[in-house]
C-alpha positions as a LaTeX table, in Angstrom:
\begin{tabular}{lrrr}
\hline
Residue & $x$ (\AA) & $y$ (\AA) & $z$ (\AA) \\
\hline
Unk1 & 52.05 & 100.15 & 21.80 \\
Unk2 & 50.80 & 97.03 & 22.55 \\
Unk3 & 53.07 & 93.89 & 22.38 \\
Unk4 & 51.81 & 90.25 & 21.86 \\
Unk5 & 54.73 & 87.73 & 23.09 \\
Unk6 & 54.91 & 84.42 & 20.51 \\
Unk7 & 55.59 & 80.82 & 20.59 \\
Unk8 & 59.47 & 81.60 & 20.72 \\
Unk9 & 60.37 & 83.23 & 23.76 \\
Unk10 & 62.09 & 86.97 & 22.78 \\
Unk11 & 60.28 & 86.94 & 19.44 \\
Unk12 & 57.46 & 89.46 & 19.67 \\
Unk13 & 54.80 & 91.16 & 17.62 \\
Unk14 & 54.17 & 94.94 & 18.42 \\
Unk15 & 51.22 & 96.75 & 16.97 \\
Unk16 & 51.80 & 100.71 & 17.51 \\
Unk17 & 49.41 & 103.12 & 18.49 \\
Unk18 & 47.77 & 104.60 & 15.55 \\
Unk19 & 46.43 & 108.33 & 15.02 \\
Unk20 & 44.14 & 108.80 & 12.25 \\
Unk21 & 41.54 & 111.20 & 11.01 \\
Unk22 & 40.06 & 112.05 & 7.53 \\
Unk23 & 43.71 & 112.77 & 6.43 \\
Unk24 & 45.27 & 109.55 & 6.84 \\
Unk25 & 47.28 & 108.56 & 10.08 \\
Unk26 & 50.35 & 108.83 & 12.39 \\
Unk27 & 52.32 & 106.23 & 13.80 \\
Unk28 & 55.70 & 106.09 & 15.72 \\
Unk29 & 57.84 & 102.68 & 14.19 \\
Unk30 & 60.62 & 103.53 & 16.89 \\
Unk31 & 60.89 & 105.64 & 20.05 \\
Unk32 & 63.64 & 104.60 & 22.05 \\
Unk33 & 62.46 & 105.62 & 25.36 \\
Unk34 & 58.99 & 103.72 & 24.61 \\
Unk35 & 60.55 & 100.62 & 23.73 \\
Unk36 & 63.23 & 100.64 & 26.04 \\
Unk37 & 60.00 & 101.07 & 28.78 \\
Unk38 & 58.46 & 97.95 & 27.29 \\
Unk39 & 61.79 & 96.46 & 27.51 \\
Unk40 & 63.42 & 96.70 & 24.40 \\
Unk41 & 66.16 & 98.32 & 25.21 \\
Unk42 & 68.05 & 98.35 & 21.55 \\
Unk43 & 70.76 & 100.32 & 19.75 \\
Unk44 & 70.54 & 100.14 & 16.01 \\
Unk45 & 72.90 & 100.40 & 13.25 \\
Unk46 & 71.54 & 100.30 & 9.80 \\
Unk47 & 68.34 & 100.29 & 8.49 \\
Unk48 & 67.36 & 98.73 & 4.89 \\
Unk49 & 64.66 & 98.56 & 2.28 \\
Unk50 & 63.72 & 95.38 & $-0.65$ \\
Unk51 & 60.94 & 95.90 & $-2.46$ \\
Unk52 & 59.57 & 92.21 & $-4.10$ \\
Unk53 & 56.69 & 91.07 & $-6.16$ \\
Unk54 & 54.05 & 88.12 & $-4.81$ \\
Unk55 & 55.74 & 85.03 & $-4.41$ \\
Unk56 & 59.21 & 85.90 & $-3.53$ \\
Unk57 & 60.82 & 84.63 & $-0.72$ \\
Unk58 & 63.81 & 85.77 & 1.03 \\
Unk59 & 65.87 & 84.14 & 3.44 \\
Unk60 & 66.14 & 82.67 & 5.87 \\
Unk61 & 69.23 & 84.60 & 6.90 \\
Unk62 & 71.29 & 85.13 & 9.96 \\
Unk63 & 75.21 & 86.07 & 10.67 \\
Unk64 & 77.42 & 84.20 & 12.89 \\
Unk65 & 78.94 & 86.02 & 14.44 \\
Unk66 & 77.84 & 89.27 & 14.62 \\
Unk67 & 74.16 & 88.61 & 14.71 \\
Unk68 & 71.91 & 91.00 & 13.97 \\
Unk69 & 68.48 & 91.27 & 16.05 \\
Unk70 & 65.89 & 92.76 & 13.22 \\
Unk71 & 62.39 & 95.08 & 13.85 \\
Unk72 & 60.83 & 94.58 & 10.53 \\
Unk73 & 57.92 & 95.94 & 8.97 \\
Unk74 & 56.11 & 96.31 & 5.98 \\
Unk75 & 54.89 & 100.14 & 4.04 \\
Unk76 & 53.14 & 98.51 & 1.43 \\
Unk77 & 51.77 & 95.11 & 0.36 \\
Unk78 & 52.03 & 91.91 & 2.92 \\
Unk79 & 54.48 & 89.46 & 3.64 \\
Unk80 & 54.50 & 85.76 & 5.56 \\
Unk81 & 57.12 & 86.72 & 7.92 \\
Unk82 & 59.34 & 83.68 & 9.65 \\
Unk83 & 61.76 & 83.53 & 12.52 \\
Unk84 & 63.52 & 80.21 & 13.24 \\
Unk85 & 65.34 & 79.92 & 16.87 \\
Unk86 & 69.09 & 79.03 & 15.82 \\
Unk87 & 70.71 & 79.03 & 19.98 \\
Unk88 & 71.40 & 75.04 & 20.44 \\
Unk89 & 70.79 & 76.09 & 24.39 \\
Unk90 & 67.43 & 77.07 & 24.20 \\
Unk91 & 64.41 & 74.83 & 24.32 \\
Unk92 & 62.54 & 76.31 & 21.73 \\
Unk93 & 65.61 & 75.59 & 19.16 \\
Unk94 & 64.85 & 74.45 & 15.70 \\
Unk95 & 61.22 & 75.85 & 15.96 \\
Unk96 & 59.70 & 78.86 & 14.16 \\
Unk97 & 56.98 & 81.48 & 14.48 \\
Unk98 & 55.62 & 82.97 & 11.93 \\
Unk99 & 52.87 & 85.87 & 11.15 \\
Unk100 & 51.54 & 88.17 & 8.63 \\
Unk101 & 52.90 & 91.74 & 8.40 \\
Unk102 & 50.85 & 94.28 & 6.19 \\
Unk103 & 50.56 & 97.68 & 5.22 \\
Unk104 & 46.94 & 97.12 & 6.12 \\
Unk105 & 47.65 & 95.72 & 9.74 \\
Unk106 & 50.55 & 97.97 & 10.66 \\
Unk107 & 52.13 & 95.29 & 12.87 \\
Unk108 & 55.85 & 95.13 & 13.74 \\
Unk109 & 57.50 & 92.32 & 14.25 \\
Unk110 & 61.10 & 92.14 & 17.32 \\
Unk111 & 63.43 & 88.83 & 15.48 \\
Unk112 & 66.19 & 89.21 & 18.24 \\
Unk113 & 69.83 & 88.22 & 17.80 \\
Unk114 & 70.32 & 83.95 & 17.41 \\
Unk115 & 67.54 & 83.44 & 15.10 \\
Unk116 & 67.14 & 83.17 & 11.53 \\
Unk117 & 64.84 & 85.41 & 9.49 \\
Unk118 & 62.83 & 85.25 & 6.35 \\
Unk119 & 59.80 & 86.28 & 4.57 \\
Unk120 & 57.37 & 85.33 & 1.91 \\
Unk121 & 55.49 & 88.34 & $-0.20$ \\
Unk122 & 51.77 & 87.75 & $-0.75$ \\
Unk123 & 51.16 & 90.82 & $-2.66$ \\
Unk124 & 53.09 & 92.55 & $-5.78$ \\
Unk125 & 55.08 & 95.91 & $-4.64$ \\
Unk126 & 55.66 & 94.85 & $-1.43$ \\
Unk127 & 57.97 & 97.59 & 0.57 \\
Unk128 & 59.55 & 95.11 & 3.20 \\
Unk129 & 61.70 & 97.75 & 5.73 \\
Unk130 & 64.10 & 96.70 & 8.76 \\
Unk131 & 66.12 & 98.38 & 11.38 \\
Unk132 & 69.50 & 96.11 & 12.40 \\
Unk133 & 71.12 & 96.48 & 15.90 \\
Unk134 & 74.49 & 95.00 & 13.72 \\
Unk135 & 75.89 & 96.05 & 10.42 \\
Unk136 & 75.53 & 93.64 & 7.50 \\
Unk137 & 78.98 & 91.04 & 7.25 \\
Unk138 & 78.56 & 89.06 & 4.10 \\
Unk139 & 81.85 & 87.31 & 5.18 \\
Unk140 & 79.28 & 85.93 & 8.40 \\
Unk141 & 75.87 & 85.42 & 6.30 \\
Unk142 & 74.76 & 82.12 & 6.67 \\
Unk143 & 71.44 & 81.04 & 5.04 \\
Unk144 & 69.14 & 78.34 & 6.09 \\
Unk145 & 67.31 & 76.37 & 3.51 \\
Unk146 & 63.19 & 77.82 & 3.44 \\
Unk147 & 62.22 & 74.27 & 3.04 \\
Unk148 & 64.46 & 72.38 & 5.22 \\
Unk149 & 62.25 & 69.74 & 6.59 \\
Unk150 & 63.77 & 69.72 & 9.60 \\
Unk151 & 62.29 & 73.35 & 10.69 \\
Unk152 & 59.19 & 72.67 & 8.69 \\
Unk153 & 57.66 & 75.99 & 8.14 \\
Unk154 & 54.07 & 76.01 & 6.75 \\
Unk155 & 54.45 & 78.61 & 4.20 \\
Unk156 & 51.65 & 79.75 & 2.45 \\
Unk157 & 52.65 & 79.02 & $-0.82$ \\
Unk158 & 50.00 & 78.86 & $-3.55$ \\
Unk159 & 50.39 & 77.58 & $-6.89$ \\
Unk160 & 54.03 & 77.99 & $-7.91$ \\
Unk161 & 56.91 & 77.48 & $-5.81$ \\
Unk162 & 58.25 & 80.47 & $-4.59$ \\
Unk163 & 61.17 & 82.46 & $-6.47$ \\
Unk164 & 64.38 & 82.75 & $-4.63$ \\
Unk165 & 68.12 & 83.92 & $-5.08$ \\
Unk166 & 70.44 & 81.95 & $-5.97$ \\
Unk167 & 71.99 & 82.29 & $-2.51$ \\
Unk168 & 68.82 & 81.38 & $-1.08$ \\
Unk169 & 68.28 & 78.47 & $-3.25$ \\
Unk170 & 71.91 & 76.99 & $-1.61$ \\
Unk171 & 70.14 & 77.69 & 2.08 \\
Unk172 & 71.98 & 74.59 & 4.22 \\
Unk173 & 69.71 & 72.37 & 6.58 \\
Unk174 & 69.67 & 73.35 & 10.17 \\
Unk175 & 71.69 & 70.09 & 10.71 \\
Unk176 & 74.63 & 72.32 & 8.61 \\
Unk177 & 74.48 & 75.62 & 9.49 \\
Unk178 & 76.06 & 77.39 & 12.62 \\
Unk179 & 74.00 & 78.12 & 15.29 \\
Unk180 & 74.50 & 79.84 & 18.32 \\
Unk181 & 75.44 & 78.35 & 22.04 \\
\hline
\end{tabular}
């Protein structure tokens, strides 16, 4: 697999090796003893599914505590996917990366523990999957606001706003929620 470090230090993109032929193609999305090689060393505990139409944003979420690092990827369709570096200790915090993750591209993308996570669909039917190294807590979900200034994501928004929860919707500003030491 190859990995491609980003602008946040721990946050990576990993594009696995791909087998195809006439008949389609093979991929492996986990292998413990590869990624613990590239060192990714992870134990995880749940893995989930959405499916979302174009234009729907979720997040950006994060529990505190019990943080959850997150490998997410997408089956079908595309999303804008977003991580925003919540530990006050680290000289990255506040920032966000950001990068497109599509059935078409394959690409996986490592949001470890202390950050907040989100994505934006750019296509209808989009099959958004994730593997947690923590079980969901509702009781320790925090959300930060999509739009909080603050972070300042460029999301590719087109036309209409985007359609979020209700949760969402209530995100707090960075200045509000609690991050990590």
């Amino acid at each position: 697999m190859n990995i491609i470090e980003t602008a946040l230090p721990g946050v990576l993109i990993i594009e696995p090796r791909l087998f195809g032929d006439a008949r389609g193609f093979f991929m492996e999305t986990w292998n413990a003893a590869a990624f613990g090689a590239a060192g990714l060393d992870l134990a995880f505990v749940q893995d989930n599914h959405s499916r979302s139409q174009k234009g729907v944003l979720r997040g950006l979420h994060f529990q505190n505590p019990g943080p959850q690092g997150k490998l997410v990827r997408v089956a079908s369709g595309a999303v804008f996917d977003v991580a925003v570096d919540l530990r006050r200790s680290s000289p990255t915090f506040g920032q966000w990366t950001g990068t497109v993750l599509s059935a078409a591209n394959k690409r996986m993308f490592w949001v470890p523990e202390g950050f907040a996570h989100g994505f934006l669909t750019l296509e209808d039917d989009t099959d958004f999957l994730y593997k947690c190294t923590a079980p969901y807590a509702p009781q320790s979900e925090f959300t930060l606001a999509w739009d909080d200034p603050a972070v300042g994501i460029e999301w590719p928004v087109t036309g209409a706003a985007p359609l979020v929860s209700e949760k969402d919707a209530r995100g707090l500003a960075l200045a509000a929620v609690p991050v990590f030491a």
